[in-house]
FIPATI-358467 format. One record per atom (N, C-alpha, C): residue in three letters; x, y, z; chain. Coordinates in pm, 1 decimal, decimal comma. Example, Ala and Ser with C-alpha at 12.3 -4.5 7.8 and 13.67 -1.06 7.14 Angstrom:
+---------+----------+----------+----------+--------+
: residuo :     east :    north :       up : cadena :
+---------+----------+----------+----------+--------+
:     ALA :   1319,0 :   -569,0 :    780,0 :      A :
:     ALA :   1230,0 :   -450,0 :    780,0 :      A :
:     ALA :   1320,0 :   -330,0 :    780,0 :      A :
:     SER :   1285,0 :   -225,0 :    708,0 :      A :
:     SER :   1367,0 :   -106,0 :    714,0 :      A :
:     SER :   1290,0 :      3,0 :    787,0 :      A :
+---------+----------+----------+----------+--------+
This chain:
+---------+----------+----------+----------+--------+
: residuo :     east :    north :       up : cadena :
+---------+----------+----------+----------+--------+
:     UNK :    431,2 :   1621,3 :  -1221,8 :      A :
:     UNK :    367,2 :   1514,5 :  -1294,0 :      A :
:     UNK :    338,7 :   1394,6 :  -1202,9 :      A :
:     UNK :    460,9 :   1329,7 :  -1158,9 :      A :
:     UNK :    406,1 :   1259,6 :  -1036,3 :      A :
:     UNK :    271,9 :   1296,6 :   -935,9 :      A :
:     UNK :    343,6 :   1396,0 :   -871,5 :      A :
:     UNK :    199,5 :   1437,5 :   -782,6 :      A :
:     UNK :     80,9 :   1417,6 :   -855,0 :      A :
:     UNK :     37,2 :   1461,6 :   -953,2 :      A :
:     UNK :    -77,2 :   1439,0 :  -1005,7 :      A :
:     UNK :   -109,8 :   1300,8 :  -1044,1 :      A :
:     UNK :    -44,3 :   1225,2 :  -1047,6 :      A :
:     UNK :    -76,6 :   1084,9 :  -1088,5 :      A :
:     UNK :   -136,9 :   1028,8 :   -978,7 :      A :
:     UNK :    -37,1 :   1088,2 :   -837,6 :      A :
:     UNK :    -68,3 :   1040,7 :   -723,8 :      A :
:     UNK :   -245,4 :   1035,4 :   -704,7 :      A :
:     UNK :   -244,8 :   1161,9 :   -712,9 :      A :
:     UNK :   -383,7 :   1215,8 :   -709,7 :      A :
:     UNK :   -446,5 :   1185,3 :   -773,0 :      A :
:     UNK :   -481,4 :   1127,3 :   -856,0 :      A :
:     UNK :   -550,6 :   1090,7 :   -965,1 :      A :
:     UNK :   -562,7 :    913,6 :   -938,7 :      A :
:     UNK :   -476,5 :    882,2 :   -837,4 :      A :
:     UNK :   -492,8 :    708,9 :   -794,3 :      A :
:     UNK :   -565,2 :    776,2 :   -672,1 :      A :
:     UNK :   -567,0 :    859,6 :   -606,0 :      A :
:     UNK :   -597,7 :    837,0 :   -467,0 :      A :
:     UNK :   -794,3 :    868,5 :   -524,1 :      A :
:     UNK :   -800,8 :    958,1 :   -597,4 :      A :
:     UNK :   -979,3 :   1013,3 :   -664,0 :      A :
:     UNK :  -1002,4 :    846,5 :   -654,1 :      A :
:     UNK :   -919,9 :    801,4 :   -785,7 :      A :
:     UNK :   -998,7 :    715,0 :   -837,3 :      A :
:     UNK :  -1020,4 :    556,1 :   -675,7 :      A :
:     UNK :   -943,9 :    545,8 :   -579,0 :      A :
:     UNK :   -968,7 :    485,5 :   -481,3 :      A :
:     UNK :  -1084,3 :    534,8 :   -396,3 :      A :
:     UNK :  -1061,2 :    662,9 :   -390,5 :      A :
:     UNK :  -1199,6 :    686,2 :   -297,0 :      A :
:     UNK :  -1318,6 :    703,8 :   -369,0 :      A :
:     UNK :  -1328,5 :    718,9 :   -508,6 :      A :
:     UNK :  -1472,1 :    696,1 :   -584,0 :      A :
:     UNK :  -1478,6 :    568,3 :   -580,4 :      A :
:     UNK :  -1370,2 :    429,5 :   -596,9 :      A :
:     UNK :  -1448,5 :    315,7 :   -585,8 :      A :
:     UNK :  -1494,4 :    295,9 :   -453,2 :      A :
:     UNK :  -1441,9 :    362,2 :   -332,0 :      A :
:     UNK :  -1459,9 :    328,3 :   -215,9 :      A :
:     UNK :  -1608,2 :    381,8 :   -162,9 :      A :
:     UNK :  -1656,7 :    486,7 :   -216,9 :      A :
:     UNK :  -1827,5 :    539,0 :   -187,7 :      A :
:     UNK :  -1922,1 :    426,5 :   -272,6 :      A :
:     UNK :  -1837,9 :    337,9 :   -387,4 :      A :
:     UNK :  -1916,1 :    311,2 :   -519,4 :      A :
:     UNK :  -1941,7 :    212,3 :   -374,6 :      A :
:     UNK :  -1866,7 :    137,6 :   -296,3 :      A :
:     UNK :  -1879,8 :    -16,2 :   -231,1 :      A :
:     UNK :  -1975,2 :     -1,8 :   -149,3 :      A :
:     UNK :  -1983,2 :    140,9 :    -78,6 :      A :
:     UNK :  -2078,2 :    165,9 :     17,6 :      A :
:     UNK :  -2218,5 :    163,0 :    -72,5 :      A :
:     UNK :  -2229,7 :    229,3 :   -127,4 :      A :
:     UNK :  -2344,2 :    269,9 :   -174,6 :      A :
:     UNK :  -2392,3 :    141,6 :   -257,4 :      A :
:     UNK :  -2328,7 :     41,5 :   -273,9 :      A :
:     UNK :  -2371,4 :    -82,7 :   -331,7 :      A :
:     UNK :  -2383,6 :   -145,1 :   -219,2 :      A :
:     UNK :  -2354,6 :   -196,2 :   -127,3 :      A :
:     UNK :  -2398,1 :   -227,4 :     34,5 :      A :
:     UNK :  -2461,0 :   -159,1 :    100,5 :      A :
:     UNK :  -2512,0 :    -24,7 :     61,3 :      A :
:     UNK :  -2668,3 :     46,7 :    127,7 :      A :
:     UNK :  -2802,3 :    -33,4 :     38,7 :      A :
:     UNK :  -2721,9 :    -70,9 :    -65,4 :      A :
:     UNK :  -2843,3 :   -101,0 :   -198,3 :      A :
:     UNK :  -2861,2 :   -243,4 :   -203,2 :      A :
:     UNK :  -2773,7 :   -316,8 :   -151,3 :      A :
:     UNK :  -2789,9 :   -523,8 :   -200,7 :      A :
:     UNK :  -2752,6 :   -501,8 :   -310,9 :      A :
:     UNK :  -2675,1 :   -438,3 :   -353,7 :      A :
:     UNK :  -2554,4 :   -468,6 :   -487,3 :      A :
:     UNK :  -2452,8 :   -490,3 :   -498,2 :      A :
:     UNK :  -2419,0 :   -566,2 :   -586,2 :      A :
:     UNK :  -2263,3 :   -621,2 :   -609,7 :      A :
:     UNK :  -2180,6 :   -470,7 :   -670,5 :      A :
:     UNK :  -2087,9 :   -443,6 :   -589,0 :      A :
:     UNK :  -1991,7 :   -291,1 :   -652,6 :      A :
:     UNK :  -1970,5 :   -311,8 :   -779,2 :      A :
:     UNK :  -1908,6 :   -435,2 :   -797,4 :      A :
:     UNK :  -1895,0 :   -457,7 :   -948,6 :      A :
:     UNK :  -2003,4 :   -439,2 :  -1067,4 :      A :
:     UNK :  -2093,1 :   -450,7 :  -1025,7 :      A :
:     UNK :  -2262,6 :   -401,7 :  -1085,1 :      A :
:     UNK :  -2225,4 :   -281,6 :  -1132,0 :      A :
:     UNK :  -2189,8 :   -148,4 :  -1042,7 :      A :
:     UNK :  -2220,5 :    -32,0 :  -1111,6 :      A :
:     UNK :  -2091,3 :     34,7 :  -1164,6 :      A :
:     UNK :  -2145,9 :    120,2 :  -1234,2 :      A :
:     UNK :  -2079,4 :    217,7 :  -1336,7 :      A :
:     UNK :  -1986,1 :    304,9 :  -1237,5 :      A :
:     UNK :  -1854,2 :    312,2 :  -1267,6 :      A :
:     UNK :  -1761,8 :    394,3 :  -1259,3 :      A :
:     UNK :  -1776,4 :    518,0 :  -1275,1 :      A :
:     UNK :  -1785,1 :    532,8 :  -1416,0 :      A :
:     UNK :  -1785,3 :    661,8 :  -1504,9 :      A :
:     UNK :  -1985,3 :    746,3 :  -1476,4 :      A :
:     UNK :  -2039,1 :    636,6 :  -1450,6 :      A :
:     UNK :  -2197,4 :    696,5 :  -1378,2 :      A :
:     UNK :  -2151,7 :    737,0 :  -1204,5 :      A :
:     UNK :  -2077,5 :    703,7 :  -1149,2 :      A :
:     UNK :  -2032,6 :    763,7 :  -1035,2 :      A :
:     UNK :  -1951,7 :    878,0 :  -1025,3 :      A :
:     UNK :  -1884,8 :    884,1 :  -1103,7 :      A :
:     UNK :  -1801,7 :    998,4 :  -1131,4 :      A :
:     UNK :  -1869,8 :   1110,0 :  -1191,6 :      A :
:     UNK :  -1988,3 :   1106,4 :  -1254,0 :      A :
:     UNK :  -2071,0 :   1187,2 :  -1319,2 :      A :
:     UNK :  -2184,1 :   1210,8 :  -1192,0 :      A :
:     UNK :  -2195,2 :   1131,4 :  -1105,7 :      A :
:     UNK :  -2313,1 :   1193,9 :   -960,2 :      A :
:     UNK :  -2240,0 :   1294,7 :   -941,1 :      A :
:     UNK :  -2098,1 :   1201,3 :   -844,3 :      A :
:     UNK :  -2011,5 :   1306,3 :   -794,0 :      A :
:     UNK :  -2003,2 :   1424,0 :   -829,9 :      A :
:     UNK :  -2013,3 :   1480,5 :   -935,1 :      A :
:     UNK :  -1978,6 :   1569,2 :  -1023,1 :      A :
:     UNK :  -2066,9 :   1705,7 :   -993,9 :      A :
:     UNK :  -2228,9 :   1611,5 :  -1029,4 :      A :
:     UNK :  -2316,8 :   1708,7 :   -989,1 :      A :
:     UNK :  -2372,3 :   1779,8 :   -827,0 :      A :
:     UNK :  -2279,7 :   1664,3 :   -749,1 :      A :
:     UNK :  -2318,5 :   1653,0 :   -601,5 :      A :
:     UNK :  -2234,4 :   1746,5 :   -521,3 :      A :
:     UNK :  -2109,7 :   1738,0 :   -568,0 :      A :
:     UNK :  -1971,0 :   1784,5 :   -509,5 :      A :
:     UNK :  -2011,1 :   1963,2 :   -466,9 :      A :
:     UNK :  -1995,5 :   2016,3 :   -606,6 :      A :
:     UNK :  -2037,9 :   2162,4 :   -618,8 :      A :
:     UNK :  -2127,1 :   2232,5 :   -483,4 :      A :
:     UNK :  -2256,2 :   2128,4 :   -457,7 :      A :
:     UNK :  -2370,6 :   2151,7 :   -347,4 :      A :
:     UNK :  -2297,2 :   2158,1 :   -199,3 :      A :
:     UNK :  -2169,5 :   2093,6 :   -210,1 :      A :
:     UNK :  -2116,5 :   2037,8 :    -54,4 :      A :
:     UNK :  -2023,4 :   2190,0 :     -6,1 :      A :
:     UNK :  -1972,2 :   2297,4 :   -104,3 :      A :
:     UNK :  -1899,1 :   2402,9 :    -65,7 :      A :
:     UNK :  -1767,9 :   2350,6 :    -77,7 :      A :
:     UNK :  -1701,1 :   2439,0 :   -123,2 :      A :
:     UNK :  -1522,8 :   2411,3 :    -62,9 :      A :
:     UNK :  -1460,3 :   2442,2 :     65,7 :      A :
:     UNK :  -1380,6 :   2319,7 :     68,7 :      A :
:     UNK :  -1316,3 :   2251,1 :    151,7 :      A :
:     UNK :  -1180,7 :   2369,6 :    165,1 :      A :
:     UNK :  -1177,9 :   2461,2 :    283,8 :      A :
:     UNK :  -1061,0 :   2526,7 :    263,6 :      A :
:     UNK :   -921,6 :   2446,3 :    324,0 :      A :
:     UNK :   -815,7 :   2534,4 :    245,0 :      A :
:     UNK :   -658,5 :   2414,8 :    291,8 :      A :
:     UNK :   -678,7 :   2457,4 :    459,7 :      A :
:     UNK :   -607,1 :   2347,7 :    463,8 :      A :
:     UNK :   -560,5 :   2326,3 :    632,0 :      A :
:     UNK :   -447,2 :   2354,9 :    656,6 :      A :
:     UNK :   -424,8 :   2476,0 :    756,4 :      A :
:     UNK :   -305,8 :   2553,1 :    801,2 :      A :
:     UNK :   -293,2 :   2623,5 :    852,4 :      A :
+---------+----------+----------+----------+--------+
């Protein structure tokens, strides 16, 4: 249960962390955009990129 919480702070840090970029590629304030509209790109984008196999 922990672990997953973990994980679930670390998603939600690195989705705000693409949201900052991509609002500084654009002349937007991060705070401007949608969370839950980022999490829904991601979503459709991710799938296209292949999986990431474990490291070992």
């Amino acid at each position: 249960m922990e672990q997953e919480f973990y994980a679930l702070l670390l998603v939600h840090a690195a989705v705000r962390h693409l949201m900052t970029e991509a609002a500084a590629q654009t002349g937007q304030a991060a705070q401007d955009l949608s969370f839950i509209h980022a999490v829904r790109v991601l979503h459709r984008r991710l799938p296209a990129a292949g999986a990431i196999p474990p490291s070992g």
